[in-house]
C-alpha positions in Angstrom: -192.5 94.5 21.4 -191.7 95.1 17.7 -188.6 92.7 17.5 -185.5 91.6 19.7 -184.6 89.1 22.3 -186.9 90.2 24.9 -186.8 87.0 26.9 -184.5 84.3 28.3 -182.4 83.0 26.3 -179.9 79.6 26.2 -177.3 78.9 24.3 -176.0 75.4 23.6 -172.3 74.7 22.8 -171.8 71.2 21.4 -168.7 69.6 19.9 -168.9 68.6 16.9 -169.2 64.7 17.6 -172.4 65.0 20.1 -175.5 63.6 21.5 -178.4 64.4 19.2 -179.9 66.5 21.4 -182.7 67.5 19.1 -184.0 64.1 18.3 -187.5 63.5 19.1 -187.3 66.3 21.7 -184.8 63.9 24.1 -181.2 64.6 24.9 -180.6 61.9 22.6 -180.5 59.0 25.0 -183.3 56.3 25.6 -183.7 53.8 28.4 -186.0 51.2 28.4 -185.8 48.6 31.6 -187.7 45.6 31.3 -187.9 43.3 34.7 -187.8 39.4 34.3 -188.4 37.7 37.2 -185.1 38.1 39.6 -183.4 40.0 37.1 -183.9 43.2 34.5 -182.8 43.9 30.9 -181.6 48.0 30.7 -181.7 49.2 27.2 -179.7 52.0 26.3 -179.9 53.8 22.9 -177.8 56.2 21.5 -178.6 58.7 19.1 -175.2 60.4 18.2 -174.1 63.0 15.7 -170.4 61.8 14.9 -168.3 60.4 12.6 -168.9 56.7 12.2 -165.6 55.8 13.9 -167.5 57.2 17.4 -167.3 55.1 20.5 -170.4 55.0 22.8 -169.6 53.5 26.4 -172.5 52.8 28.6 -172.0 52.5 32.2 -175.0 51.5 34.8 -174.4 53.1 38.3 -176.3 51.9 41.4 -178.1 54.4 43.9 -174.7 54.6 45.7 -172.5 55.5 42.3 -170.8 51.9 42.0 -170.8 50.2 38.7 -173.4 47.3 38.0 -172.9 46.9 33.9 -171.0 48.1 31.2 -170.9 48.1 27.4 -169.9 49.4 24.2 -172.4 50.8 21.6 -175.1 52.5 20.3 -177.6 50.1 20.8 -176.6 48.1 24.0 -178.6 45.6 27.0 -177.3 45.2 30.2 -178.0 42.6 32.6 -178.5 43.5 36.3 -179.3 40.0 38.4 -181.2 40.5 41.6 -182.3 44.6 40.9 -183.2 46.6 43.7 -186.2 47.8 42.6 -188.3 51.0 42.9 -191.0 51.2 45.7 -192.4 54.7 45.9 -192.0 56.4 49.0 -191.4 53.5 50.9 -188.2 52.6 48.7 -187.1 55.3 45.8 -184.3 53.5 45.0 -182.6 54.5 41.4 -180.2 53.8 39.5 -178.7 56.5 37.2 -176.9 55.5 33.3 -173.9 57.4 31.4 -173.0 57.7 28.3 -169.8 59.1 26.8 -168.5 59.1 23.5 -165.2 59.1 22.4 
């Protein structure tokens, strides 16, 4: 090969106001959930390319797609009481978070 695109290539097009999806090799979303007894603390961190006037809503969605927490924010902790919790094959229960910016 002496030059070229000789293999798959992707192409990524982002708006202007976007996810940094080249920080820290992520997609430019972190979640950390933290269990306390009979209830868990989700944080969810942003890392957004945008103008500082950028609106980050955070919404928690249960295995079945209804809402358990909301909030507004880069940097934001939401509160589940009484998580169904993960057990393996027995029990792969998740929960899945969005993020949209506006």
């Amino acid at each position: 090969f002496y030059g070229g695109i000789y293999r798959d290539v992707e192409f990524f097009v982002i708006p202007k106001e976007h996810f940094d999806v080249d920080y820290c090799g992520s997609k430019g979303i972190k979640v950390t959930p933290e269990v306390k007894g009979d209830s868990a603390e989700i944080r969810v961190e942003t890392f957004i390319k945008a103008q500082e006037s950028a609106i980050v809503k955070i919404n928690l969605l249960d295995a079945e797609g209804k809402s358990v927490a909301r909030g507004e924010g880069t940097d934001v902790v939401l509160n589940v009481a009484n998580p169904h919790l993960w057990n393996g094959v027995k029990d792969p229960y998740l929960y899945r978070v969005e993020a949209t910016s506006k």
